[in-house]
PDB file of N, CA, C and O in Angstrom:
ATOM      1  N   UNK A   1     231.032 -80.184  21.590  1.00  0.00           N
ATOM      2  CA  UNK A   1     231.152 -81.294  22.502  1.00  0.00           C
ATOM      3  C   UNK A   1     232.630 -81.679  22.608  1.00  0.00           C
ATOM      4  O   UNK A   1     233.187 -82.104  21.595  1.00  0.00           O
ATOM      5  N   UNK A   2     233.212 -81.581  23.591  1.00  0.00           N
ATOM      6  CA  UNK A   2     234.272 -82.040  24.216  1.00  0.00           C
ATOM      7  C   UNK A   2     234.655 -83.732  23.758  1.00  0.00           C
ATOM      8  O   UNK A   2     233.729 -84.441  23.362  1.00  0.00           O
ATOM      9  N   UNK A   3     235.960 -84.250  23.843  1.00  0.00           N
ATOM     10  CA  UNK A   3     236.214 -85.752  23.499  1.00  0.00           C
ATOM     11  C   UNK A   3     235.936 -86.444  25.168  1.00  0.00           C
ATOM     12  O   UNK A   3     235.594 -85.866  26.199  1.00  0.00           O
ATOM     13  N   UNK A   4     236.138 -87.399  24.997  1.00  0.00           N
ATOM     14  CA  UNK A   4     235.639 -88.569  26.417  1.00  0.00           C
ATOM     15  C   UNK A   4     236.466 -88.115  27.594  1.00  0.00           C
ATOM     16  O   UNK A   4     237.473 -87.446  27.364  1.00  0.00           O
ATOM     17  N   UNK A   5     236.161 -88.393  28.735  1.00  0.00           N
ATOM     18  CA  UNK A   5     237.183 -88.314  29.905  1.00  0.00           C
ATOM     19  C   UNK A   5     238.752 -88.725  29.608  1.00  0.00           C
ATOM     20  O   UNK A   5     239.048 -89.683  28.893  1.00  0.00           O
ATOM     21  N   UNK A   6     239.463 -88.097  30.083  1.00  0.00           N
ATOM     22  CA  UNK A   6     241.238 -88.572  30.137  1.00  0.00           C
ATOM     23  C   UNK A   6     241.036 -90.043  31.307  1.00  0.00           C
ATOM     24  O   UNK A   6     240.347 -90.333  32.285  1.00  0.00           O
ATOM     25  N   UNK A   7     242.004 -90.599  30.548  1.00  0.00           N
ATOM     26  CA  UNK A   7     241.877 -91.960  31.596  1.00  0.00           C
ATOM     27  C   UNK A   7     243.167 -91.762  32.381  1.00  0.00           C
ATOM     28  O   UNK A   7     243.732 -92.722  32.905  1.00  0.00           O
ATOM     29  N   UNK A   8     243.750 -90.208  32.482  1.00  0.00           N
ATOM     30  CA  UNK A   8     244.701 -90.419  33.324  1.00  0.00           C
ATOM     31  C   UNK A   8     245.101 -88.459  33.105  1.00  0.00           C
ATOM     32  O   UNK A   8     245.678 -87.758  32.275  1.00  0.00           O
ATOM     33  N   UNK A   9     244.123 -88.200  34.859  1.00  0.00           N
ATOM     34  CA  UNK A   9     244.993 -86.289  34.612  1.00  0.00           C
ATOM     35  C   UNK A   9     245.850 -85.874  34.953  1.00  0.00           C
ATOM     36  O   UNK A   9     246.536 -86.600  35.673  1.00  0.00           O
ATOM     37  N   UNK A  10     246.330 -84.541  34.678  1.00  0.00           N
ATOM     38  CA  UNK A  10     247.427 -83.911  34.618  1.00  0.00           C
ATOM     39  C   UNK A  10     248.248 -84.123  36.483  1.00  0.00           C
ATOM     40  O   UNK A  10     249.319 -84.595  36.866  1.00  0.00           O
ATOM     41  N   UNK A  11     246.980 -83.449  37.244  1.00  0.00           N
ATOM     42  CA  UNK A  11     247.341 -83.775  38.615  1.00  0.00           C
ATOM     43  C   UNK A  11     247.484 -84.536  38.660  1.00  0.00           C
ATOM     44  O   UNK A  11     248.620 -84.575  39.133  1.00  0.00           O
ATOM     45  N   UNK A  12     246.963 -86.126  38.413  1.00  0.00           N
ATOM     46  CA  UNK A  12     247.549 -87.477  39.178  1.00  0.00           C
ATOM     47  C   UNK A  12     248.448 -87.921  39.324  1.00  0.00           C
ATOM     48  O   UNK A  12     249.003 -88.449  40.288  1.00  0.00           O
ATOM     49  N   UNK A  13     248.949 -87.551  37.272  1.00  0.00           N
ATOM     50  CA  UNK A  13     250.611 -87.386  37.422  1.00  0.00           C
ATOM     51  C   UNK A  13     251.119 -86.410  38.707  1.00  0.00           C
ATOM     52  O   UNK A  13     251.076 -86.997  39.788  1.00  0.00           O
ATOM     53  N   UNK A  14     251.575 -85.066  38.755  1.00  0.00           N
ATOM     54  CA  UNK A  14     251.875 -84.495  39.596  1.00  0.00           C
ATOM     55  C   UNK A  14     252.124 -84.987  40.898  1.00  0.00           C
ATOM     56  O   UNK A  14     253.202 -85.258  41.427  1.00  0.00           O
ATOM     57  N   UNK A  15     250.720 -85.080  41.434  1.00  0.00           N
ATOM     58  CA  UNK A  15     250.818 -85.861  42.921  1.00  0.00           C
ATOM     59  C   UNK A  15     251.648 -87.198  42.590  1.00  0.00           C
ATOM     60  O   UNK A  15     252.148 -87.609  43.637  1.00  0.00           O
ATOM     61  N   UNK A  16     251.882 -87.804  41.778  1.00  0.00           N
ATOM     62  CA  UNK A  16     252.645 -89.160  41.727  1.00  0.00           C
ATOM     63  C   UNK A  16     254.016 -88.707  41.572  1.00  0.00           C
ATOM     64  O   UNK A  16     254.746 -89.696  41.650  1.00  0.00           O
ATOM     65  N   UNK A  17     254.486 -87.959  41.442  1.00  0.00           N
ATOM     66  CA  UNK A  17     255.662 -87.968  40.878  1.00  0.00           C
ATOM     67  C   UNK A  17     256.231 -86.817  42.342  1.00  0.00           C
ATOM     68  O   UNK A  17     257.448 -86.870  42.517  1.00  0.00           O
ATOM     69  N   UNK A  18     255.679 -86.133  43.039  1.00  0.00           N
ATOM     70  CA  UNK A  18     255.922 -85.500  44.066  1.00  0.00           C
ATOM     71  C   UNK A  18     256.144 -86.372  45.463  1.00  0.00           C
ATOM     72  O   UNK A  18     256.997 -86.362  46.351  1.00  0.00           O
ATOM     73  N   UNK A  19     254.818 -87.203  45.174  1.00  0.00           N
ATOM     74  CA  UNK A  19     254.945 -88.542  46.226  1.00  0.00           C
ATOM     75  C   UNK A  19     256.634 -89.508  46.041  1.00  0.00           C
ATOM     76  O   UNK A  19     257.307 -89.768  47.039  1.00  0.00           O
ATOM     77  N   UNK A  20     257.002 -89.853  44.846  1.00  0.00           N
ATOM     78  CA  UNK A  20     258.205 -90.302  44.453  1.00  0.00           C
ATOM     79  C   UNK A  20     259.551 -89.608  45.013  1.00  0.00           C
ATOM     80  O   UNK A  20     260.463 -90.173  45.616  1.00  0.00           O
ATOM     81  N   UNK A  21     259.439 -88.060  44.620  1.00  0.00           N
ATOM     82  CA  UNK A  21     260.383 -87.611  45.106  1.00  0.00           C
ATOM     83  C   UNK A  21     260.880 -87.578  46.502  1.00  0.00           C
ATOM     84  O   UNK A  21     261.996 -87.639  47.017  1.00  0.00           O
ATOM     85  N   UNK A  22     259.165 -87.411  47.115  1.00  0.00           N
ATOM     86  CA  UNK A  22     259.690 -87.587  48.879  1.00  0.00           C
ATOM     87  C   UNK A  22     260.236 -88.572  49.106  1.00  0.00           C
ATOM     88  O   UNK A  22     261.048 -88.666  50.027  1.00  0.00           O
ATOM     89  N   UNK A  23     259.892 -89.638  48.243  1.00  0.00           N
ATOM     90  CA  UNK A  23     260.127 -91.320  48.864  1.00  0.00           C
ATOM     91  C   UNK A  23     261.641 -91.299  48.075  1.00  0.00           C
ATOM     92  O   UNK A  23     262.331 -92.299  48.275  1.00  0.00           O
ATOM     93  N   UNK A  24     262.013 -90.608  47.501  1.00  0.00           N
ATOM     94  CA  UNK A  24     263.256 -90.843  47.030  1.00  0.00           C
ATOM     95  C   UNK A  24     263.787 -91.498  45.970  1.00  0.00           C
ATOM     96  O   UNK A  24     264.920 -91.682  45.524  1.00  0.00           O
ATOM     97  N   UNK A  25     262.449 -91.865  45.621  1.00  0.00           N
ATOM     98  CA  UNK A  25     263.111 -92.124  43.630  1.00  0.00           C
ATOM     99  C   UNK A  25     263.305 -91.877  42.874  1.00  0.00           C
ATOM    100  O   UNK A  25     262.539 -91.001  42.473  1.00  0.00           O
ATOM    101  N   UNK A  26     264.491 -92.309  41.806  1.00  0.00           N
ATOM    102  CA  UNK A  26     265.169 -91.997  40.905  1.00  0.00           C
ATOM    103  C   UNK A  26     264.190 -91.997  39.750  1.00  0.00           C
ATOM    104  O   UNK A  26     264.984 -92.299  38.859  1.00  0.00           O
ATOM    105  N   UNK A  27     263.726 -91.946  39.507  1.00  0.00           N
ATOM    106  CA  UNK A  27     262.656 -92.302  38.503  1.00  0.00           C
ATOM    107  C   UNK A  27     260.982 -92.555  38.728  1.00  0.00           C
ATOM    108  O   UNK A  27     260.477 -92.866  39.807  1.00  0.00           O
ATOM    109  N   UNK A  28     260.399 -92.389  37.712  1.00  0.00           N
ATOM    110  CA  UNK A  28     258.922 -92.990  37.989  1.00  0.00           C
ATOM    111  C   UNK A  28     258.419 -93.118  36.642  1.00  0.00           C
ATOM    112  O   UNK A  28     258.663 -92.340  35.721  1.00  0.00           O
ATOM    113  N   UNK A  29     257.663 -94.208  36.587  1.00  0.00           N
ATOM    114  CA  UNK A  29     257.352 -94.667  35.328  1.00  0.00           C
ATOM    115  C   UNK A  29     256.367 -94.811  34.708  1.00  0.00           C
ATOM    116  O   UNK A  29     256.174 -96.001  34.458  1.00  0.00           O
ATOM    117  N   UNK A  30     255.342 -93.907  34.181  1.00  0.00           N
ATOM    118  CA  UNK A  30     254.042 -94.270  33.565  1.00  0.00           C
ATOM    119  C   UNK A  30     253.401 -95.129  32.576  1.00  0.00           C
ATOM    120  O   UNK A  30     253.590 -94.471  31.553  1.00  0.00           O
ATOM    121  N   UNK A  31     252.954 -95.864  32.326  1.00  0.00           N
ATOM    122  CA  UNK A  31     252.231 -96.975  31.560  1.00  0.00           C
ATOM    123  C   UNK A  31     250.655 -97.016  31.435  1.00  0.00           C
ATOM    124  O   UNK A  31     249.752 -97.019  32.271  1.00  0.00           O
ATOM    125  N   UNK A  32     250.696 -97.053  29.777  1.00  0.00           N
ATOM    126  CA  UNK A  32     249.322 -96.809  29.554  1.00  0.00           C
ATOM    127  C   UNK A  32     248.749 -97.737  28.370  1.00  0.00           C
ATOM    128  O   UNK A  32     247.989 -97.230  27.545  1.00  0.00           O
ATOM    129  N   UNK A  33     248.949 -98.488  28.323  1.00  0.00           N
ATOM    130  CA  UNK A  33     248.579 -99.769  26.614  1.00  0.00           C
ATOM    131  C   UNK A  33     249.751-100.104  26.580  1.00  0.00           C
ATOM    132  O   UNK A  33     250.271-100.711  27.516  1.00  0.00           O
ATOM    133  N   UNK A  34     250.417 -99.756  25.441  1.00  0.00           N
ATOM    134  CA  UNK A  34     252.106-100.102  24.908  1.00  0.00           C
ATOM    135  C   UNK A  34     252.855 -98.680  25.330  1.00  0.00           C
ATOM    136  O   UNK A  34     254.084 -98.660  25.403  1.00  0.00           O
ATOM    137  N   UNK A  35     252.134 -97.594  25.582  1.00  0.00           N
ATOM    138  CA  UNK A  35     253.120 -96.248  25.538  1.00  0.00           C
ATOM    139  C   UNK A  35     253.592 -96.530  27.335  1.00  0.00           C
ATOM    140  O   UNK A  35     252.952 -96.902  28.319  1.00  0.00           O
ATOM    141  N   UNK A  36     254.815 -96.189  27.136  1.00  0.00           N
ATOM    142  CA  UNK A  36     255.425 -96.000  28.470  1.00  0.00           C
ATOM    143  C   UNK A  36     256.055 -94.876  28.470  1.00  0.00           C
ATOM    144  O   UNK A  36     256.235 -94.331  27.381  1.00  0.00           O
ATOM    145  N   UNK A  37     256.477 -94.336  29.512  1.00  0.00           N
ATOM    146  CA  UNK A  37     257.199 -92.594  29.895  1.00  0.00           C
ATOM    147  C   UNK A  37     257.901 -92.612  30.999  1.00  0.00           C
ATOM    148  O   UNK A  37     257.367 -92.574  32.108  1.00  0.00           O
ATOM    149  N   UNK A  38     259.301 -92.678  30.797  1.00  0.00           N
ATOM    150  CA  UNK A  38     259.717 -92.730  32.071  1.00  0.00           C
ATOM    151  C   UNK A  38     260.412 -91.224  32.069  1.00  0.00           C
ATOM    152  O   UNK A  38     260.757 -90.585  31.075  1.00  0.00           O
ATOM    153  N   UNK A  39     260.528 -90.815  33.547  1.00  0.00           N
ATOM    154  CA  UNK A  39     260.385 -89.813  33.995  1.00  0.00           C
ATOM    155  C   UNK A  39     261.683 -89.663  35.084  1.00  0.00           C
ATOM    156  O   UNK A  39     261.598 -90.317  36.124  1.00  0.00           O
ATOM    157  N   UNK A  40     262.642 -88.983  34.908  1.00  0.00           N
ATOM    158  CA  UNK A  40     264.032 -89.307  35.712  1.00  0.00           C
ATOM    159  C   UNK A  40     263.642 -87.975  36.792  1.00  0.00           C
ATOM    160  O   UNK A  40     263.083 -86.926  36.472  1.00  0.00           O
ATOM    161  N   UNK A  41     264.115 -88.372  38.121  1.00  0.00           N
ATOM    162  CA  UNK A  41     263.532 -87.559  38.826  1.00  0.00           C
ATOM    163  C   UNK A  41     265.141 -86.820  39.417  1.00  0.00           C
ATOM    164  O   UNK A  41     265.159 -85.664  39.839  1.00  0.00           O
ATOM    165  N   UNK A  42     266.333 -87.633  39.363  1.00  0.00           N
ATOM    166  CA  UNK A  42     267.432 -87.216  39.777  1.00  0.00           C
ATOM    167  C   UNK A  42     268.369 -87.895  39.309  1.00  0.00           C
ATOM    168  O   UNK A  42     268.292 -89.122  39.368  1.00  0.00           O
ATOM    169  N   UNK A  43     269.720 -87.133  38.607  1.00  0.00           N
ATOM    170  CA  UNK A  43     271.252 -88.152  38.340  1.00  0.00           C
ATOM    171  C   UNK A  43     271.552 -89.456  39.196  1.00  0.00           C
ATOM    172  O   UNK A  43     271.756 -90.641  38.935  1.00  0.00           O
ATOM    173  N   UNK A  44     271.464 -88.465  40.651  1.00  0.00           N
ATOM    174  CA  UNK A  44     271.863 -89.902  41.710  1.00  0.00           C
ATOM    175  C   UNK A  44     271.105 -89.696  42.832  1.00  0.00           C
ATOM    176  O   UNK A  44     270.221 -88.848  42.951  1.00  0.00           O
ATOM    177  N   UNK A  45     271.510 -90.580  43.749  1.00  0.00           N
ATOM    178  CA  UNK A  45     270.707 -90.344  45.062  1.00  0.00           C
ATOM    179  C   UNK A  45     271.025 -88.823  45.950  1.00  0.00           C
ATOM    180  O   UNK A  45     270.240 -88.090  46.552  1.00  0.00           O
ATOM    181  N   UNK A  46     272.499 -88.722  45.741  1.00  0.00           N
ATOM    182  CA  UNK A  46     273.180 -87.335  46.313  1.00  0.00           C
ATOM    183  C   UNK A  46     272.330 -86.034  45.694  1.00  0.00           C
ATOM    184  O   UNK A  46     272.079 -85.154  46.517  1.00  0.00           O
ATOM    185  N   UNK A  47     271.957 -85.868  44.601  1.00  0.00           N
ATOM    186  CA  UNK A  47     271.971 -84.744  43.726  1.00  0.00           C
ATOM    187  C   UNK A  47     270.674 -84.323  44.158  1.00  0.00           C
ATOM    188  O   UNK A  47     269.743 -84.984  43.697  1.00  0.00           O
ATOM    189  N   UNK A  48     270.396 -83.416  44.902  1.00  0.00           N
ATOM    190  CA  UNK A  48     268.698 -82.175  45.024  1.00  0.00           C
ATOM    191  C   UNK A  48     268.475 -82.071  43.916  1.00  0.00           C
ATOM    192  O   UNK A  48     269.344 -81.884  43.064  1.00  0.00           O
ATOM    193  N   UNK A  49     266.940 -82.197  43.639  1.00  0.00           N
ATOM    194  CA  UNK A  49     266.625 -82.088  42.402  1.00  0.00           C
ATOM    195  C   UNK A  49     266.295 -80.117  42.733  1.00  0.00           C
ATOM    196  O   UNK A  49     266.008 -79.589  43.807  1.00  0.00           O
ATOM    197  N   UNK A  50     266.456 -79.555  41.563  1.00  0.00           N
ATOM    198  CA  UNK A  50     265.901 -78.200  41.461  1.00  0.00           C
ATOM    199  C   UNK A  50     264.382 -78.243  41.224  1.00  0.00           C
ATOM    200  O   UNK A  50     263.909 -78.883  40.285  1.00  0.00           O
ATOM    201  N   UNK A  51     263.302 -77.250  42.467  1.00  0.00           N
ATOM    202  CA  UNK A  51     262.339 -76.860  42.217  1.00  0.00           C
ATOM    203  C   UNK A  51     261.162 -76.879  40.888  1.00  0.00           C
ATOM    204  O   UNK A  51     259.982 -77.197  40.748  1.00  0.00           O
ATOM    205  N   UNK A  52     262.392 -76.276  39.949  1.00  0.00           N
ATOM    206  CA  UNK A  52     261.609 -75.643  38.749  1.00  0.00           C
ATOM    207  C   UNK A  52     262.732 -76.391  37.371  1.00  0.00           C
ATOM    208  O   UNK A  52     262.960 -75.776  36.329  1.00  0.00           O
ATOM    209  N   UNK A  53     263.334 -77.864  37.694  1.00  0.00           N
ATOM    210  CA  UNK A  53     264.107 -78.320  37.116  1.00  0.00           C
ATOM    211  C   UNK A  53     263.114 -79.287  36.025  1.00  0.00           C
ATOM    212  O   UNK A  53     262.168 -79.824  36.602  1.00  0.00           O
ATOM    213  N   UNK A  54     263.193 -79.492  34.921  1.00  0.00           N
ATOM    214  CA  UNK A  54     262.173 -80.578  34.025  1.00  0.00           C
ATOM    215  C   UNK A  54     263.763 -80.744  33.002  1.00  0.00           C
ATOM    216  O   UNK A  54     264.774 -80.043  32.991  1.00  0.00           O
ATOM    217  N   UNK A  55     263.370 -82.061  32.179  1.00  0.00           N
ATOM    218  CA  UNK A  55     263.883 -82.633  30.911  1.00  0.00           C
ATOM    219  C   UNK A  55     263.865 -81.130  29.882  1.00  0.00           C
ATOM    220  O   UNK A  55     265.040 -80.847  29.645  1.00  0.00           O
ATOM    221  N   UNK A  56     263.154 -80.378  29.392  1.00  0.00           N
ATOM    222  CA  UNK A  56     262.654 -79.641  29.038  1.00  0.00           C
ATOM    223  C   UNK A  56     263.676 -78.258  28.763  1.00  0.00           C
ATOM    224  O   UNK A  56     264.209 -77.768  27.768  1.00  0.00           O
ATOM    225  N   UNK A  57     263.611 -77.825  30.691  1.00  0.00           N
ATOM    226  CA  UNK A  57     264.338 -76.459  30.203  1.00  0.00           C
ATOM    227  C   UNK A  57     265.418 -76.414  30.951  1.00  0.00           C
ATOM    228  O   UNK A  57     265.904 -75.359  31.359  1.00  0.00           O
ATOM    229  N   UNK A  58     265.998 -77.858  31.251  1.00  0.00           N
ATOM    230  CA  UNK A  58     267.463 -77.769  32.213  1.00  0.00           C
ATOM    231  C   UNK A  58     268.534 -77.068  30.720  1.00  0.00           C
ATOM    232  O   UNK A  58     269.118 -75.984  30.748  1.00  0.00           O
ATOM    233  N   UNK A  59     268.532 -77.603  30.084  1.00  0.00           N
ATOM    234  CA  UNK A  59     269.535 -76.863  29.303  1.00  0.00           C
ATOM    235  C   UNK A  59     269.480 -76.039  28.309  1.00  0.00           C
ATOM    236  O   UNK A  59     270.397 -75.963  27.492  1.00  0.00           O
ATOM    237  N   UNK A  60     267.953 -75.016  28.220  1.00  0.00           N
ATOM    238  CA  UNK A  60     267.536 -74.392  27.080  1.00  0.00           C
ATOM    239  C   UNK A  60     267.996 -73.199  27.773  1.00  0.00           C
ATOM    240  O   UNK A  60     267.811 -72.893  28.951  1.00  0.00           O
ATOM    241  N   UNK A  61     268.654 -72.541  26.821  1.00  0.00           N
ATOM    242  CA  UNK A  61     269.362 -70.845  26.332  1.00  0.00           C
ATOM    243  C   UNK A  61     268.275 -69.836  26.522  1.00  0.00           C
ATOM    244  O   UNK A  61     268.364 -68.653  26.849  1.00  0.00           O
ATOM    245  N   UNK A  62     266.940 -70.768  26.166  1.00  0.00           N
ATOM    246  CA  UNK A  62     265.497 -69.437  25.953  1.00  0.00           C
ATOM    247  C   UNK A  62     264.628 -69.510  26.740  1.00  0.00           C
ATOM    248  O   UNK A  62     263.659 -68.750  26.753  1.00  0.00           O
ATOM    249  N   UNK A  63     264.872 -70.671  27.733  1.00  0.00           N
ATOM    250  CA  UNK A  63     263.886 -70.269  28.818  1.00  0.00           C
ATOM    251  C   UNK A  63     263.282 -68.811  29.563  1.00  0.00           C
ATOM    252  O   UNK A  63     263.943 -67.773  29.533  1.00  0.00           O
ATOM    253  N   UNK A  64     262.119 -68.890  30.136  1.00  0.00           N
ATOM    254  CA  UNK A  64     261.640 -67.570  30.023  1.00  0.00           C
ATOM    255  C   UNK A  64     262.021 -67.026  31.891  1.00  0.00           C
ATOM    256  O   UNK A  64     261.751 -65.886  32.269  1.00  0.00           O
TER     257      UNK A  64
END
């Protein structure tokens, strides 16, 4: 048996944070009890974000 429903899925994020980018924000911010996650979507307003750009593997050596 599986644990309870997610009170928040993977897509919703996604679509939220895609919706943001069109609209042009610098950020987007998730909140869930006390945990918060903020999520930087670009340096500045000038800067294109890259496609396949995350916190993650902008500056890792071992990306695949």
């Amino acid at each position: 048996m599986s644990g309870p429903p997610a009170k928040f899925r993977e897509r919703e994020g996604k679509k939220v944070i895609e919706v943001a980018k069109k609209a042009g924000a610098k950020s987007v911010e998730f909140r869930y009890g006390e945990v918060t996650a903020i999520i930087r979507l670009a340096e500045s307003a000038d800067a294109p974000i890259a496609p396949d750009a995350n916190e993650w593997t902008v500056d890792d050596a071992h990306k695949a």
